[in-house]
C-alpha positions in Angstrom: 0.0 0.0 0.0 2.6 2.3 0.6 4.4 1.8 -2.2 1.5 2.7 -4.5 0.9 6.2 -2.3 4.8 6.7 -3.0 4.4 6.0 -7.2 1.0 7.8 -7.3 2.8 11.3 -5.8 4.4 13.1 -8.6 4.6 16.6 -8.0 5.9 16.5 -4.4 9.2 14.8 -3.2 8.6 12.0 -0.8 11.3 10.2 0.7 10.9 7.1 3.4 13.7 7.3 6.0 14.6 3.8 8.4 15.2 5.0 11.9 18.3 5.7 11.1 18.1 8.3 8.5 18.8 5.6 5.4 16.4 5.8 2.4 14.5 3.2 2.0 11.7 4.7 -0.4 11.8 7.3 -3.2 8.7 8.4 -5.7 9.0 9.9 -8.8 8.7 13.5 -7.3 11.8 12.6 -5.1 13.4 12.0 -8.6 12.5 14.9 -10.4 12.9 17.6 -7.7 16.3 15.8 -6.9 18.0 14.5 -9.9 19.1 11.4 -8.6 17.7 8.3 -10.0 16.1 5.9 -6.7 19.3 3.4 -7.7 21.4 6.0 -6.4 20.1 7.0 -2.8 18.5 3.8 -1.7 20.1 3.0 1.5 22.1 6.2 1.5 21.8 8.3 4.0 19.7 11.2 3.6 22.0 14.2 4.7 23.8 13.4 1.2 20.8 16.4 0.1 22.1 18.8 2.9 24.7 21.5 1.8 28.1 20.7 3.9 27.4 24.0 6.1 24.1 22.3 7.4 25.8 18.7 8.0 28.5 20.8 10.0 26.1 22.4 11.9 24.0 19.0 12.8 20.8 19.9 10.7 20.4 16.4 9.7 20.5 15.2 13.3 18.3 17.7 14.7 15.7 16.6 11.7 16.0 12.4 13.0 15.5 14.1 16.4 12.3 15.7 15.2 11.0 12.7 13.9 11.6 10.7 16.6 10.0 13.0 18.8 7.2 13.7 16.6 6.6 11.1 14.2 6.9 13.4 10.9 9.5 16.1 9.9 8.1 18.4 7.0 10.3 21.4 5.7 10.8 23.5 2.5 14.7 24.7 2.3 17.9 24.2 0.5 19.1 20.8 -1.1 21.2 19.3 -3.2 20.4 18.8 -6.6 22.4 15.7 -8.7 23.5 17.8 -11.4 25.1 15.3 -13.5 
């Protein structure tokens, strides 16, 4: 069932973390907003979309920290693109 929620989304990026921040889903929104291609990021870890300034500064933990606390993290902001 969740698979077919992820596929049906296109125009929004939706990206299904394991408890400890590795990818484990990726829709087609994920792929267009991104670049990257679901081969690429599955069982990465998602702070590969954070600029280097915000894994220095512990945004990506603080995120987990969110969702562990709240059961959902939501944010518009600044990502990486693949570019290649």
């Amino acid at each position: 069932m969740a698979e077919l929620l992820l596929d049906a989304v296109t125009e929004v990026a939706l990206v299904v973390l394991d408890p400890d921040g590795r990818i484990t889903g990726w829709n087609a929104g994920a792929e267009h907003i991104s670049g990257f291609r679901e081969e690429e990021v599955l069982g990465e870890h998602f702070s590969i979309f954070h600029p280097p300034e915000d894994i220095a500064g512990g945004k990506p933990v603080r995120e987990l920290a969110a969702v562990r606390e709240t059961g959902r993290y939501q944010e518009q902001g600044t990502r990486l693109r693949n570019w290649s």
